[in-house]
N, CA, C and O atoms as CSV, one atom per row, in Angstrom:
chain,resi,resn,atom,element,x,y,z
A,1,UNK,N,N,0.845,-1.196,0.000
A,1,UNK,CA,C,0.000,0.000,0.000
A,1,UNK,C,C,0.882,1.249,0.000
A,1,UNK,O,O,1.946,1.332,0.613
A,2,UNK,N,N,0.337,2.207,-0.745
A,2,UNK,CA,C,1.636,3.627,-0.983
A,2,UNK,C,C,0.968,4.319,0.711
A,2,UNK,O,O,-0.112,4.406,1.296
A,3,UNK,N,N,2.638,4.739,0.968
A,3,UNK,CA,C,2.171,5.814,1.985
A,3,UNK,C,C,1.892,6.835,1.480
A,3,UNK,O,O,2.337,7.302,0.431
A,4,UNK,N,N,0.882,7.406,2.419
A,4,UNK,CA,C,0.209,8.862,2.292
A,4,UNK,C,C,1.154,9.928,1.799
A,4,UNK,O,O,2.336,9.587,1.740
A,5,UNK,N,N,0.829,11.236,1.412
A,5,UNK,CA,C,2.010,11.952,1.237
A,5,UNK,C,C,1.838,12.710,2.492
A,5,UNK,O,O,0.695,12.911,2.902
A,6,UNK,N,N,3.028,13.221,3.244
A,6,UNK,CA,C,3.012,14.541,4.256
A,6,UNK,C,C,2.926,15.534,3.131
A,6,UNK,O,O,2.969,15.633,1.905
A,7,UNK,N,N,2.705,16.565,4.825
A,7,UNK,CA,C,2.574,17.798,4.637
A,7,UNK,C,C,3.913,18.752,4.757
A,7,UNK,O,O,4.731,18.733,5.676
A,8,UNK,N,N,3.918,19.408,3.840
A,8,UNK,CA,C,5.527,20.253,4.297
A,8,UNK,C,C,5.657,21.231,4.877
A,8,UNK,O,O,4.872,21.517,5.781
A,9,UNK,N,N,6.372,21.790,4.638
A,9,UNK,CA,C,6.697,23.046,6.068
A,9,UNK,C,C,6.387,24.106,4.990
A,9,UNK,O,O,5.767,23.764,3.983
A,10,UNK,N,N,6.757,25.263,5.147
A,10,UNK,CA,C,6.607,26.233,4.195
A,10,UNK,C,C,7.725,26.139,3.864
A,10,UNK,O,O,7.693,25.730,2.703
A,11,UNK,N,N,9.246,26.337,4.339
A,11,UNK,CA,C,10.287,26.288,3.872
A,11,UNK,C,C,10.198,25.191,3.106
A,11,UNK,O,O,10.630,25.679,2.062
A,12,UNK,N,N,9.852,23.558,2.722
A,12,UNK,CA,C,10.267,22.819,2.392
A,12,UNK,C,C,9.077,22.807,0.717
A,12,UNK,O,O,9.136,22.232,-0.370
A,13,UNK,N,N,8.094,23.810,1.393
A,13,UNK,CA,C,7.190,23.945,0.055
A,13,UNK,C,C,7.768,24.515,-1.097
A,13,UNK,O,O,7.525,24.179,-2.256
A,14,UNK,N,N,8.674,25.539,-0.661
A,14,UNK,CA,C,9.254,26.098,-1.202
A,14,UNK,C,C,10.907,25.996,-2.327
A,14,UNK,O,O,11.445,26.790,-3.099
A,15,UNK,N,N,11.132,25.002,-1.997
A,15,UNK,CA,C,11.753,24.305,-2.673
A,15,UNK,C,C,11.285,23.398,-2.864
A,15,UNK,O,O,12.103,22.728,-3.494
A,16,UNK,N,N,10.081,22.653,-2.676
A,16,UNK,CA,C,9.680,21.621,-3.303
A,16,UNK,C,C,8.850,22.638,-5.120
A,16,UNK,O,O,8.723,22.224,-6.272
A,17,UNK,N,N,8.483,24.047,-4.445
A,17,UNK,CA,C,8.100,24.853,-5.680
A,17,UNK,C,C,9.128,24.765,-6.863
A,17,UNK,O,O,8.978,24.518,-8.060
A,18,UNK,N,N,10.316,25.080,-6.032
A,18,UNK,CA,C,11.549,25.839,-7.289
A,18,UNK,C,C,11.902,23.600,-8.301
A,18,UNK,O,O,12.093,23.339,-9.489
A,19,UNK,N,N,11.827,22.686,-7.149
A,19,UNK,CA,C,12.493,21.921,-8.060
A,19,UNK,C,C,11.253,21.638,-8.880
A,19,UNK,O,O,11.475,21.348,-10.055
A,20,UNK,N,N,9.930,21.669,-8.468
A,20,UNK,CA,C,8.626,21.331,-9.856
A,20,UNK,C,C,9.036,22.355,-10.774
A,20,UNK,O,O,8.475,22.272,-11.867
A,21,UNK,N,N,9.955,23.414,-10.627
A,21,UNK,CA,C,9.462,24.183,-11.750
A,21,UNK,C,C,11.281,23.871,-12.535
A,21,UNK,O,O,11.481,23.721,-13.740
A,22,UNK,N,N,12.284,23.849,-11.523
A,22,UNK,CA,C,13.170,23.565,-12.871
A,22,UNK,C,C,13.489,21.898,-12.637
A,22,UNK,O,O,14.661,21.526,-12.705
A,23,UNK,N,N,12.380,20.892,-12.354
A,23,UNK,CA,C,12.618,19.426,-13.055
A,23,UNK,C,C,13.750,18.769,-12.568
A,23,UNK,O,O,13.922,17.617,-12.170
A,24,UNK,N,N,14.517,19.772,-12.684
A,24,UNK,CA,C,15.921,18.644,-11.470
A,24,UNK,C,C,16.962,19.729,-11.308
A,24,UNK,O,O,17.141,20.647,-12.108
A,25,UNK,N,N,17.660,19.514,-10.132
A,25,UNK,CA,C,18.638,20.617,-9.859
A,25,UNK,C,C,19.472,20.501,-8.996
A,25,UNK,O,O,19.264,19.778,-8.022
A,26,UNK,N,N,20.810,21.312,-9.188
A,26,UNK,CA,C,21.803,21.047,-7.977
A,26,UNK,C,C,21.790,21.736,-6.735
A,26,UNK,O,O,21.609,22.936,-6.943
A,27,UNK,N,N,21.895,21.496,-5.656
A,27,UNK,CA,C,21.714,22.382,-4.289
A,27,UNK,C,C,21.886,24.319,-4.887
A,27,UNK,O,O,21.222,25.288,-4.517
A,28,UNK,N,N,22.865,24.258,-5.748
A,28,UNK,CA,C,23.371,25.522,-6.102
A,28,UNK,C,C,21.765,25.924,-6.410
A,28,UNK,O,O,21.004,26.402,-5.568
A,29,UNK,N,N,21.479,25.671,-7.589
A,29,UNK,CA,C,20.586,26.033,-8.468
A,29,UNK,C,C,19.726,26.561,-8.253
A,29,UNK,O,O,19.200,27.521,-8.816
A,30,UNK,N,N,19.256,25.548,-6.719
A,30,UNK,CA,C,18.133,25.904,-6.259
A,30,UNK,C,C,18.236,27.169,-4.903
A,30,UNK,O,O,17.213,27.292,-4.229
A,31,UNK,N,N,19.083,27.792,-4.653
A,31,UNK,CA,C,19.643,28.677,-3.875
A,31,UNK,C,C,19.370,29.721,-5.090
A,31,UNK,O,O,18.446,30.527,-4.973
A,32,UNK,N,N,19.891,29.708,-5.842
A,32,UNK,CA,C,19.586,31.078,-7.390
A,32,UNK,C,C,18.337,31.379,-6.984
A,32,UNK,O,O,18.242,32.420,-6.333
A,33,UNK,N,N,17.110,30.615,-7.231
A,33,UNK,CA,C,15.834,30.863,-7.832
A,33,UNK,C,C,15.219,31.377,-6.494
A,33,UNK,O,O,14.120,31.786,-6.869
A,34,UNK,N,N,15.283,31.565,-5.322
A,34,UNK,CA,C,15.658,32.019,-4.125
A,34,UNK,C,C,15.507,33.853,-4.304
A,34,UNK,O,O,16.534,34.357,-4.760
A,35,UNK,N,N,14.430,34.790,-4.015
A,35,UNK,CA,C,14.875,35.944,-3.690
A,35,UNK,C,C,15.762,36.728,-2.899
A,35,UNK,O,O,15.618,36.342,-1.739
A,36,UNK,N,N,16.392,37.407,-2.940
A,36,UNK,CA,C,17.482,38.473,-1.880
A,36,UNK,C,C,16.683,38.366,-0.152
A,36,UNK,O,O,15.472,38.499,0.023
A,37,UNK,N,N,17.362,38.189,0.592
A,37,UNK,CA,C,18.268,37.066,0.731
A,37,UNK,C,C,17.772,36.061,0.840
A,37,UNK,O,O,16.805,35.643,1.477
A,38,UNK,N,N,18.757,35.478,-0.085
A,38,UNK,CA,C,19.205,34.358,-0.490
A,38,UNK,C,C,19.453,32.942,0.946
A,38,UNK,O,O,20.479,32.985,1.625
A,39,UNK,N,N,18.753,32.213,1.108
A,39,UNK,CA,C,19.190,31.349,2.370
A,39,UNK,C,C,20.415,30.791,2.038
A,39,UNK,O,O,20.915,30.752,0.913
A,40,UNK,N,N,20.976,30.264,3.307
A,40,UNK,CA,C,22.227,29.884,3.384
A,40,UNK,C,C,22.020,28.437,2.346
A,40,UNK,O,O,20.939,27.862,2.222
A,41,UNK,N,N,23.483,27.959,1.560
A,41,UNK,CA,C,23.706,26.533,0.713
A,41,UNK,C,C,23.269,25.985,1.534
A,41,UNK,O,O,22.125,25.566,1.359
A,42,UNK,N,N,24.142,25.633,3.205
A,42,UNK,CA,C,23.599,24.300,3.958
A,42,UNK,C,C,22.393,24.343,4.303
A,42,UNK,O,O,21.755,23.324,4.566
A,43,UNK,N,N,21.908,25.528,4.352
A,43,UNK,CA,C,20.053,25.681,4.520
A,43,UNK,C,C,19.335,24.510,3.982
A,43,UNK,O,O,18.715,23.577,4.492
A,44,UNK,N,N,19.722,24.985,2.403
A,44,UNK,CA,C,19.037,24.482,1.099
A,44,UNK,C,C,19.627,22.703,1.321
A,44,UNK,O,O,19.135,21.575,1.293
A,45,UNK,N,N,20.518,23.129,1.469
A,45,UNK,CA,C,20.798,21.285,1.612
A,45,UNK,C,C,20.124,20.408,2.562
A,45,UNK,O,O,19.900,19.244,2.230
A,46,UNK,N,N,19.818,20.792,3.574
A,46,UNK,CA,C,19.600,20.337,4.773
A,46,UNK,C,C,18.099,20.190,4.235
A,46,UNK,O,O,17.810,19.003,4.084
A,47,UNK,N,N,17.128,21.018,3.926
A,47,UNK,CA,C,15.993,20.861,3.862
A,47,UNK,C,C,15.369,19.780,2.360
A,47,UNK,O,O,14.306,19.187,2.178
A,48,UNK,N,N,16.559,19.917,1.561
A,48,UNK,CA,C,16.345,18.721,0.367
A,48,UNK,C,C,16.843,17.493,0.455
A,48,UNK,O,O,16.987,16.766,-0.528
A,49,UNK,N,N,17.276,17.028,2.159
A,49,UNK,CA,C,17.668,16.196,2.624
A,49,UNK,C,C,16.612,15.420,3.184
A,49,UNK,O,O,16.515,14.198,3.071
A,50,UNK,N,N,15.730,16.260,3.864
A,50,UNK,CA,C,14.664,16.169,4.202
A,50,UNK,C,C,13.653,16.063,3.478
A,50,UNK,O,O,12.765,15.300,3.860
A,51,UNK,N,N,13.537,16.588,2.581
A,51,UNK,CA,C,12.542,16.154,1.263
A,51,UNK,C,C,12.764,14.426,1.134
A,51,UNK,O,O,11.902,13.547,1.123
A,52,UNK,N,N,14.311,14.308,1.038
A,52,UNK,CA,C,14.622,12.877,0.395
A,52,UNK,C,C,14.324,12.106,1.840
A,52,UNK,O,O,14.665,10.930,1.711
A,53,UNK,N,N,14.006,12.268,2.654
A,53,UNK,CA,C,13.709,10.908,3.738
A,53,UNK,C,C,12.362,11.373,3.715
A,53,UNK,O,O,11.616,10.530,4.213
A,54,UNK,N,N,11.736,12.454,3.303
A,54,UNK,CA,C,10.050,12.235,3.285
A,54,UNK,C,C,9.545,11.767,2.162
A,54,UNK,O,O,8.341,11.552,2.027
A,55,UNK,N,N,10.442,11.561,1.229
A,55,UNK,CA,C,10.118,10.697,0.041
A,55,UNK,C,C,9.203,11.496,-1.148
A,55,UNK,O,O,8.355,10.937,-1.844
A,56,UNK,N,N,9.653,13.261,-1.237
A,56,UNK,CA,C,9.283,13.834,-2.026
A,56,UNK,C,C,10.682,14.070,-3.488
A,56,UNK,O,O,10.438,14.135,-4.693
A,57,UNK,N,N,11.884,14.141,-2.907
A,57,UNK,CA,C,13.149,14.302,-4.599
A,57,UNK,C,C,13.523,12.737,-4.021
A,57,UNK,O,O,13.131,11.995,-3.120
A,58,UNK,N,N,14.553,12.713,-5.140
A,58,UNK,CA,C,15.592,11.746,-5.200
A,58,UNK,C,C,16.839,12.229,-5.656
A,58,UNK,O,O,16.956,13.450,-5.763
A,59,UNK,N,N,17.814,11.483,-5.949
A,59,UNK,CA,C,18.716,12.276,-6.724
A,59,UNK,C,C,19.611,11.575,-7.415
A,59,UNK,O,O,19.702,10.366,-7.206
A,60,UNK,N,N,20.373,12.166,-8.295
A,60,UNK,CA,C,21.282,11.080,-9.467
A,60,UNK,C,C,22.890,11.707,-9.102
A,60,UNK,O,O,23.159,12.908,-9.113
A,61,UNK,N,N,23.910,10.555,-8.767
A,61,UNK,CA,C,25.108,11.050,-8.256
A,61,UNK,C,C,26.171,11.731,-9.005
A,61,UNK,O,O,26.835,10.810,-9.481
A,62,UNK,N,N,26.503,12.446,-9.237
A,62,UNK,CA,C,28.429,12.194,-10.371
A,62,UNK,C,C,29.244,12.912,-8.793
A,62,UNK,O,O,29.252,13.999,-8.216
A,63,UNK,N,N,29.720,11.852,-8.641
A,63,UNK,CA,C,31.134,11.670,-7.697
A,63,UNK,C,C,30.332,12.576,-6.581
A,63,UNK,O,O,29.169,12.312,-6.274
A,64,UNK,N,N,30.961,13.513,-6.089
A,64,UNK,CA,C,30.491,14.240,-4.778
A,64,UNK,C,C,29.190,15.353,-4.441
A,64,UNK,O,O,28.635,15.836,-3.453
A,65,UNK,N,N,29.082,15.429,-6.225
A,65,UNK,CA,C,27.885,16.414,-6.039
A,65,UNK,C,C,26.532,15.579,-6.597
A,65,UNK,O,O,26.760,14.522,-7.186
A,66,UNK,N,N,25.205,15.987,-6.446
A,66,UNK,CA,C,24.111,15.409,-6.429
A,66,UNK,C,C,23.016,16.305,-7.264
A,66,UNK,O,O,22.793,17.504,-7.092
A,67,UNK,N,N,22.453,15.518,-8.111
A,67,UNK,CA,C,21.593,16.215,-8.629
A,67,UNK,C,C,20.013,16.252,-8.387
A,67,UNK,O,O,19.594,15.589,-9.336
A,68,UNK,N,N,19.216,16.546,-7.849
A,68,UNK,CA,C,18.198,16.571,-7.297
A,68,UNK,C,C,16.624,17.032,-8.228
A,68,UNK,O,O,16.458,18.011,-8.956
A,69,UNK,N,N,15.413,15.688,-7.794
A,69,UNK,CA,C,14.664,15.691,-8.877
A,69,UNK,C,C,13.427,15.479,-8.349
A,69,UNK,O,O,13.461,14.477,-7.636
A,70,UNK,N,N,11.968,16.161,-8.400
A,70,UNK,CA,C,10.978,15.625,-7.463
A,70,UNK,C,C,10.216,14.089,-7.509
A,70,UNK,O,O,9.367,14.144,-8.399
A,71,UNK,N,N,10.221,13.140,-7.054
A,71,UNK,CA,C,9.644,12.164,-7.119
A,71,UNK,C,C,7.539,11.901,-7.350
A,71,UNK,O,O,6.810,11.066,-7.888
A,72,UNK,N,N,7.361,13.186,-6.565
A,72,UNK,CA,C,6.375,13.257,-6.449
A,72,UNK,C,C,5.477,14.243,-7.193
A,72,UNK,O,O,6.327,15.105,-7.420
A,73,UNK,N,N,3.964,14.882,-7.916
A,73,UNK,CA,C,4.146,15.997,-8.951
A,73,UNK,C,C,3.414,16.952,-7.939
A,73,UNK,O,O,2.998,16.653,-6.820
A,74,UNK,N,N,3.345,18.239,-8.616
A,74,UNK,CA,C,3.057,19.131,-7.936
A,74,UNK,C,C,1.447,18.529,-7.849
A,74,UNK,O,O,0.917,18.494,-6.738
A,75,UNK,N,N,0.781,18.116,-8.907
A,75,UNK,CA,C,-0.642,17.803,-8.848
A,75,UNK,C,C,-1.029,16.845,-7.768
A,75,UNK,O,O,-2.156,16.820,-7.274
A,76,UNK,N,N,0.349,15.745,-7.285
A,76,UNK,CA,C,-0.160,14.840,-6.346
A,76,UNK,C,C,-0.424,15.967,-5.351
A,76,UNK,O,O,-1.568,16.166,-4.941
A,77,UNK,N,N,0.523,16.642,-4.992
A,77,UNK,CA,C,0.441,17.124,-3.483
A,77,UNK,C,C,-0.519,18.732,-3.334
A,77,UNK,O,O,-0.561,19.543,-2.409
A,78,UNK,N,N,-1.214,18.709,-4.698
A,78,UNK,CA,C,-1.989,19.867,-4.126
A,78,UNK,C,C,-3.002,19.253,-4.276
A,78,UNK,O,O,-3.868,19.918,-3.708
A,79,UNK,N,N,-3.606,18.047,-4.858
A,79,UNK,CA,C,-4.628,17.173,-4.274
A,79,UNK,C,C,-4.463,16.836,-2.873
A,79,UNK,O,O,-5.206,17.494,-2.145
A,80,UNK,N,N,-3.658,15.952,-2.240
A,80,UNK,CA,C,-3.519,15.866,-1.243
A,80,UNK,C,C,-3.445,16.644,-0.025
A,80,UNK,O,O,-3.683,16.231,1.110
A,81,UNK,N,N,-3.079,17.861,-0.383
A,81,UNK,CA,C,-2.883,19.154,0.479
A,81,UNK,C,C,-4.712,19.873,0.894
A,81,UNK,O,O,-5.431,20.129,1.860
A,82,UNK,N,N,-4.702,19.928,-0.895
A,82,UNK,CA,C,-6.047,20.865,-0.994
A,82,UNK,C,C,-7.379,19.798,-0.038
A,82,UNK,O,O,-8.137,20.272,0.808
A,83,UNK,N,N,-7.354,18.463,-0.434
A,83,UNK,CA,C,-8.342,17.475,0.268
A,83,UNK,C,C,-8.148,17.626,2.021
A,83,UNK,O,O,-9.064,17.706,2.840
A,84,UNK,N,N,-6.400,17.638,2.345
A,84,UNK,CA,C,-6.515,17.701,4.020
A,84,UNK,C,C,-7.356,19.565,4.285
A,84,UNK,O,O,-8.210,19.830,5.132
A,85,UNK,N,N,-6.855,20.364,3.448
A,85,UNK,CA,C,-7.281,21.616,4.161
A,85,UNK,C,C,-8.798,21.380,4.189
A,85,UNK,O,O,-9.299,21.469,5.309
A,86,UNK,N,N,-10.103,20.930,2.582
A,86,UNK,CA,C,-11.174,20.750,2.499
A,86,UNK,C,C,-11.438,19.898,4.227
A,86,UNK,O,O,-12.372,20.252,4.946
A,87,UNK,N,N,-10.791,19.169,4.503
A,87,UNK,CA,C,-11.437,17.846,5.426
A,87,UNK,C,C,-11.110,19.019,6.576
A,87,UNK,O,O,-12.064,19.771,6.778
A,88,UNK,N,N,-10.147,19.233,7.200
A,88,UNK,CA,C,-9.927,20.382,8.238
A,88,UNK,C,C,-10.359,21.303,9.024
A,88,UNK,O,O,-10.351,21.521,10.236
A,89,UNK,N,N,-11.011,22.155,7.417
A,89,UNK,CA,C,-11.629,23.299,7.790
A,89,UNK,C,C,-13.242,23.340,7.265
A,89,UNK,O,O,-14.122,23.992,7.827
A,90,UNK,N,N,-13.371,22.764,6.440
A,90,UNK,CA,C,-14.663,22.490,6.234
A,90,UNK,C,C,-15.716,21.079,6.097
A,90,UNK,O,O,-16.715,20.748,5.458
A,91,UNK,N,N,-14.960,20.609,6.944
A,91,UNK,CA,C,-15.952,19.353,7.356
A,91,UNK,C,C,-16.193,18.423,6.019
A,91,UNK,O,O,-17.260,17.914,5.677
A,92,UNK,N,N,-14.716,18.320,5.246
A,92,UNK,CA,C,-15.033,17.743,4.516
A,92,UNK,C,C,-16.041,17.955,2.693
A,92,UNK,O,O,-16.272,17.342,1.650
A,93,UNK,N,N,-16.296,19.188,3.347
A,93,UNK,CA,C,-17.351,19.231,2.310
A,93,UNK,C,C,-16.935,20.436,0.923
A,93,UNK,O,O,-17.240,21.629,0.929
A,94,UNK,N,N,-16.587,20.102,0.417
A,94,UNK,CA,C,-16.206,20.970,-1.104
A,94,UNK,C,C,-17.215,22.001,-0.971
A,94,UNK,O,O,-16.903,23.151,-0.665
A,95,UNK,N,N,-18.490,21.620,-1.201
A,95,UNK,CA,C,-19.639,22.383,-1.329
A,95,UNK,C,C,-19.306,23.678,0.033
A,95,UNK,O,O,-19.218,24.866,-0.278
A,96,UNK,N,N,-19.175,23.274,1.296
A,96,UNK,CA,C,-19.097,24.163,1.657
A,96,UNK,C,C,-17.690,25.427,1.444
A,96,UNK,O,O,-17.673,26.653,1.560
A,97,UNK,N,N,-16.877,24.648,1.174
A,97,UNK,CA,C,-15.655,25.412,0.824
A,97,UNK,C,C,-16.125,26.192,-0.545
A,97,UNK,O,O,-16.253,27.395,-0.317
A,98,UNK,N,N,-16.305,25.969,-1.384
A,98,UNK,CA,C,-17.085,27.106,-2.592
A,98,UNK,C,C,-17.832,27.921,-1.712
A,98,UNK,O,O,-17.514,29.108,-1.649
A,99,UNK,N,N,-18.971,27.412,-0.872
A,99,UNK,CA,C,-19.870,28.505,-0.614
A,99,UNK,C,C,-18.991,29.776,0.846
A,99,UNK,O,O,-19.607,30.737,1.306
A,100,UNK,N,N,-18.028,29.529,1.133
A,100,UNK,CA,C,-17.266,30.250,1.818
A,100,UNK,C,C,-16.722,31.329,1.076
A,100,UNK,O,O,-16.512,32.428,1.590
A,101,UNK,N,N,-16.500,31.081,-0.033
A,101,UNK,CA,C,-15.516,32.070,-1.254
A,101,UNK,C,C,-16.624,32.772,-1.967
A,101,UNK,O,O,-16.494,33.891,-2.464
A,102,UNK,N,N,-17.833,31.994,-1.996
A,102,UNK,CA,C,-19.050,33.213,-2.702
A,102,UNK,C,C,-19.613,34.168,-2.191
A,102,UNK,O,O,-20.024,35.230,-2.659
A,103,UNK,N,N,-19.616,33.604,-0.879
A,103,UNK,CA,C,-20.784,34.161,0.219
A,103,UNK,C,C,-19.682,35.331,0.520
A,103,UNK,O,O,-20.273,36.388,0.740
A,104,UNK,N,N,-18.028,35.490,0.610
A,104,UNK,CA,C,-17.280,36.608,1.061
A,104,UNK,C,C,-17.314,37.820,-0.008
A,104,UNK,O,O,-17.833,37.934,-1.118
A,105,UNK,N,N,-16.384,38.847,0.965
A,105,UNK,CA,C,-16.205,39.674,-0.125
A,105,UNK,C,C,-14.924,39.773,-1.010
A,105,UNK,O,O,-14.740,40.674,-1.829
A,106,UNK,N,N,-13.973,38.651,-0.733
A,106,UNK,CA,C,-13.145,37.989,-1.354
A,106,UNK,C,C,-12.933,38.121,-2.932
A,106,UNK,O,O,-11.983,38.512,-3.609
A,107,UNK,N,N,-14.485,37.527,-3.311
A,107,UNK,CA,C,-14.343,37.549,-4.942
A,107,UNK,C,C,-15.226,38.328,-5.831
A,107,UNK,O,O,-16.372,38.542,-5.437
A,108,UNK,N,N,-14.840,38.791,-6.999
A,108,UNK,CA,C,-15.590,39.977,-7.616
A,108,UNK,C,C,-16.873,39.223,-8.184
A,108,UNK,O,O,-16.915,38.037,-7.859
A,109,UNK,N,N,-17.876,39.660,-8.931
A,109,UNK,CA,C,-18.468,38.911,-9.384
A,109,UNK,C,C,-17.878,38.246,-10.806
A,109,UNK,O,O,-18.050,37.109,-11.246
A,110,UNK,N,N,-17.183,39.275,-11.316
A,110,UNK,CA,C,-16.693,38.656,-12.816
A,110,UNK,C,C,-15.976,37.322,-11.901
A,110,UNK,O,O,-16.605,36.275,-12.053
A,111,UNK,N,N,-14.829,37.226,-11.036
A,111,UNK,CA,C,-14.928,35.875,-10.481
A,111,UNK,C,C,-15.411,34.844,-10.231
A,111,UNK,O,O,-15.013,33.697,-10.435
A,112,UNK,N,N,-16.312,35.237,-9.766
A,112,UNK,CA,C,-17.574,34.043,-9.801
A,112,UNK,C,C,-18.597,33.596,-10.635
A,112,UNK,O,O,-19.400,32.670,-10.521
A,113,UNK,N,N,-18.366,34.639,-11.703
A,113,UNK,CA,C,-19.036,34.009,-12.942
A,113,UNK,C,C,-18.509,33.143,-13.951
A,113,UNK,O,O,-19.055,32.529,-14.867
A,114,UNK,N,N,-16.954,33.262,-13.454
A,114,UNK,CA,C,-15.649,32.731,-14.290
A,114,UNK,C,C,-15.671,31.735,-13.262
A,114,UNK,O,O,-15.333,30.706,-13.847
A,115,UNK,N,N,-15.877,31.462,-12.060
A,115,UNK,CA,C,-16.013,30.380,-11.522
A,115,UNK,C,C,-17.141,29.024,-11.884
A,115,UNK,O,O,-16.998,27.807,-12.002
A,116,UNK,N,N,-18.444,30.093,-11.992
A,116,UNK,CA,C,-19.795,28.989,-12.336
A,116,UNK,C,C,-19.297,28.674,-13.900
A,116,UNK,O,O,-19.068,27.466,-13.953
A,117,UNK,N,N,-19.091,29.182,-14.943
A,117,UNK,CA,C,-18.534,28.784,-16.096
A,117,UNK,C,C,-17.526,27.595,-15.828
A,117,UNK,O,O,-17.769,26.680,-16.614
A,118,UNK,N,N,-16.505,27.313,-15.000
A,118,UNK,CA,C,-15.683,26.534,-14.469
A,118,UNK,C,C,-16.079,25.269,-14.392
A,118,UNK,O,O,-15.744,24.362,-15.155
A,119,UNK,N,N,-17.043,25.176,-13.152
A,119,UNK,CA,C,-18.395,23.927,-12.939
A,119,UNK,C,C,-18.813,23.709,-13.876
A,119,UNK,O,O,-18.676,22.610,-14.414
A,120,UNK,N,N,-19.626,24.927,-14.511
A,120,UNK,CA,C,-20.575,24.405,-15.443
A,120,UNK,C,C,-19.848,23.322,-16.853
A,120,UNK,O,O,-20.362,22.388,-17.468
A,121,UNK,N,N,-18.287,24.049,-16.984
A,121,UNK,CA,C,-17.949,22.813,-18.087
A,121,UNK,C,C,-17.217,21.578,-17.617
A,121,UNK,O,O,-16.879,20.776,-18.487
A,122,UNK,N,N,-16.967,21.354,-16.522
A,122,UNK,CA,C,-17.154,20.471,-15.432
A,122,UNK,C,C,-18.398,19.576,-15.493
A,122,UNK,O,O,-18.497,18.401,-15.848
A,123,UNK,N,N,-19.308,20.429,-15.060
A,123,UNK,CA,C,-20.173,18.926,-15.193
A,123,UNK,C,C,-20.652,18.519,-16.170
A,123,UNK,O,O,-21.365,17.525,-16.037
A,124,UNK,N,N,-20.500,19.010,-17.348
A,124,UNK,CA,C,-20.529,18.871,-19.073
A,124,UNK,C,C,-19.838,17.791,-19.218
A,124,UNK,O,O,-20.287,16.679,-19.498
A,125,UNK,N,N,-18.689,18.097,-19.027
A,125,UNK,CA,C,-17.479,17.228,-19.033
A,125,UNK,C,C,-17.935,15.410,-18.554
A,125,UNK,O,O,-17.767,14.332,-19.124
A,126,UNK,N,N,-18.436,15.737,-17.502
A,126,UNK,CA,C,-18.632,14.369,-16.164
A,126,UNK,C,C,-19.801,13.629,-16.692
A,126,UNK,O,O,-19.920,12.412,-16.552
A,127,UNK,N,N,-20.683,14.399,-17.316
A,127,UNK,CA,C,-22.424,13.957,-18.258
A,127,UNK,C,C,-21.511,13.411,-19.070
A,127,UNK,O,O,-21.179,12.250,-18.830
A,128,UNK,N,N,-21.087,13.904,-19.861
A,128,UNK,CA,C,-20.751,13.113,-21.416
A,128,UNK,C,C,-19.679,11.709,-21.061
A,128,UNK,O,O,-19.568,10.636,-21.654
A,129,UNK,N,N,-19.139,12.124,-20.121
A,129,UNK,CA,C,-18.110,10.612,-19.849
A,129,UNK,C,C,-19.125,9.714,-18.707
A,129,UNK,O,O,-18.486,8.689,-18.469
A,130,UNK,N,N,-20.127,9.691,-18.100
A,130,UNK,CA,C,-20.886,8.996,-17.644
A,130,UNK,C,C,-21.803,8.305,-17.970
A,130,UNK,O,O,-22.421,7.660,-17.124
């Protein structure tokens, strides 16, 4: 049976961001993509160390340096993320999580009309494959 995925830290989201977006990378690399200031190398190392025993990168060797790659996609873990926050904070219920974002003053209406358009070809979508 696959284990569940954790949840990451913000620091560790955050380089779990930079390696989904450049696909594989060396500790360096991922220190670049990093705004002013810049965290420390052993920072960055330490926490993609930790990625690799939570079983989010892996990495491919040449001699002392390591190249680092996500195992997991960004889509697994914002399903997984987005489902624990749904279960969390709203009892599970999608429905109520939409009706939290309509009912505020959060979103414009052109938003939410670009939202019901969203659903609506959604469940277009779900009719015709059912």
């Amino acid at each position: 049976m696959k284990e569940p995925i954790k949840e990451l830290t913000k620091a560790e989201e955050q380089v779990m961001q930079i390696l989904w977006m450049l696909k594989k990378a060396f500790v360096k690399d991922v220190v670049e993509q990093f705004d002013d200031p810049k965290p420390a190398y052993n920072t960055v190392s330490t926490i993609i160390r930790i990625l690799e025993k939570k079983g989010f990168v892996s990495y491919k060797s040449y001699g002392n340096t390591y190249e680092y790659f996500p195992l997991i996609t960004k889509n697994e873990y914002s399903d997984t993320y987005l489902g624990n926050f749904v279960k969390n904070y709203f009892g599970n219920s999608y429905k109520s999580l939409v009706s939290f974002f309509a009912s505020g003053d959060s979103m414009s209406v052109a938003e939410l009309q670009e939202m019901k358009l969203l659903v609506d070809q959604e469940i277009q979508k779900k009719q015709n494959n059912g």
